[in-house]
Residue, then its C-alpha position, 0 to 999 in steps of 0.5 A: x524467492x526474492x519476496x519470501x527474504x523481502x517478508x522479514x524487511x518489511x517486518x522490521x519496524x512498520x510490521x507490515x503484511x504479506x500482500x500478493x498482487x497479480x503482474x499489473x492489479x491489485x486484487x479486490x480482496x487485497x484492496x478491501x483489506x488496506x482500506x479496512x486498516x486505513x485510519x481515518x484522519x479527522x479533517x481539522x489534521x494538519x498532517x495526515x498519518x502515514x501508511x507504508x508498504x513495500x513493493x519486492x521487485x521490478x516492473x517485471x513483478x509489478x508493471x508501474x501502473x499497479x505500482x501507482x495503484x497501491x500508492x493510490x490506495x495506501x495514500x491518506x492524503x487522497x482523502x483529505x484533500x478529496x482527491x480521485 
């Protein structure tokens, strides 16, 4: 129920989508589509553009290494700093 009232926050402002992820992993289909929308920022950016999410619910919903997971996924700086 807590993610359900959670949708229409997410909404507001960013437009973000309903992204269902299991207790400690993120899917490979939900991991396919974040990087399908993820701009690519040239190299020569200054600053990289932001991607946002949000996460509904403690780390009895989402233990913390899933939680660093999507922050991985979602990061742009990763690749403009070739980071792994």
């Amino acid at each position: 129920m807590d993610t359900i009232a959670g949708v229409s926050f997410a909404h507001i402002g960013k437009h973000t989508p309903l992204l269902l992820t299991g207790n400690n992993m993120v899917p490979s289909v939900v991991e396919e589509y974040i990087k399908s929308v993820k701009p690519i920022p040239p190299k020569d950016m200054p600053r990289p553009p932001f991607m946002h999410g949000f996460i509904l619910g403690d780390i009895s919903y989402i233990t913390y290494p899933a939680q660093v997971m999507i922050n991985k996924i979602l990061s742009i700086d990763h690749e403009m700093m070739s980071m792994d």
